[in-house]
N, C-alpha and C positions, 0 to 999 in steps of 0.2 A: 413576735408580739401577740398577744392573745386579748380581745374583748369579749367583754361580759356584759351585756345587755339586757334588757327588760323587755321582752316581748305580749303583745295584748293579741291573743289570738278570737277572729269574728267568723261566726256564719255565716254567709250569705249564698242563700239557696242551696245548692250543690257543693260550691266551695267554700272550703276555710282560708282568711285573708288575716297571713301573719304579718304582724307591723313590730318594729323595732323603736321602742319611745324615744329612744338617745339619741337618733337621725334620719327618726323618719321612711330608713329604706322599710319595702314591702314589698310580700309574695305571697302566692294564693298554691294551697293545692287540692286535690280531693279527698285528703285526708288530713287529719293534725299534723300526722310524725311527714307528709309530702310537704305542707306548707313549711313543717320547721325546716325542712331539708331544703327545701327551694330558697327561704332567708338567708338561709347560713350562705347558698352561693351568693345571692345578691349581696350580702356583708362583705362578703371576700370578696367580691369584684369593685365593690365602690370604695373600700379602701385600698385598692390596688394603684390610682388615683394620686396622688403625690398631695394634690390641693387638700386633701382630706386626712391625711397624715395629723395634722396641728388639730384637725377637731378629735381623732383617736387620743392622744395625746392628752385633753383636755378631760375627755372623759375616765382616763386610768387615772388622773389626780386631782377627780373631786368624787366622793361619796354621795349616789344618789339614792332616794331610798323611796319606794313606792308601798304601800301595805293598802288595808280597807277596813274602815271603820262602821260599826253597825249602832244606832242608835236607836234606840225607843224612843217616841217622841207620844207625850200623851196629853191630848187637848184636851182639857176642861170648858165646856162652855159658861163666859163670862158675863152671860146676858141675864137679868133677873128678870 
């Protein structure tokens, strides 16, 4: 079985702390491509779990969709 996730990769100081939106697991390394590589084992070990099996499950049979919107927002003062 194969998951496909969404991960939000953060800086903090030294390390990068990769998170996975779908459930949450998280790992940190001192580079991007160590933190994706350290996720990827924490995904595989936490599905490894039986209990977590039905949330994998869940996730391969709904479509989530995450993107970023930019808007221009331009205030006119209303004050006369």
């Amino acid at each position: 079985m194969c998951f496909k996730g969404t991960v939000k990769i953060e800086q903090s100081d030294e390390w990068y702390v990769a998170t996975c939106l779908e459930n949450y697991v998280a790992s940190q390394g001192k580079t991007i491509d160590e933190a994706l590589a350290n996720l990827k084992e924490a995904i595989e070990l936490y599905y490894e779990d039986e209990e977590n099996v039905d949330e994998l499950n869940f996730y391969q049979n709904n479509n989530i969709f995450f993107t970023t919107l930019e808007v221009d927002i331009q205030c006119q003062n209303t004050l006369s």
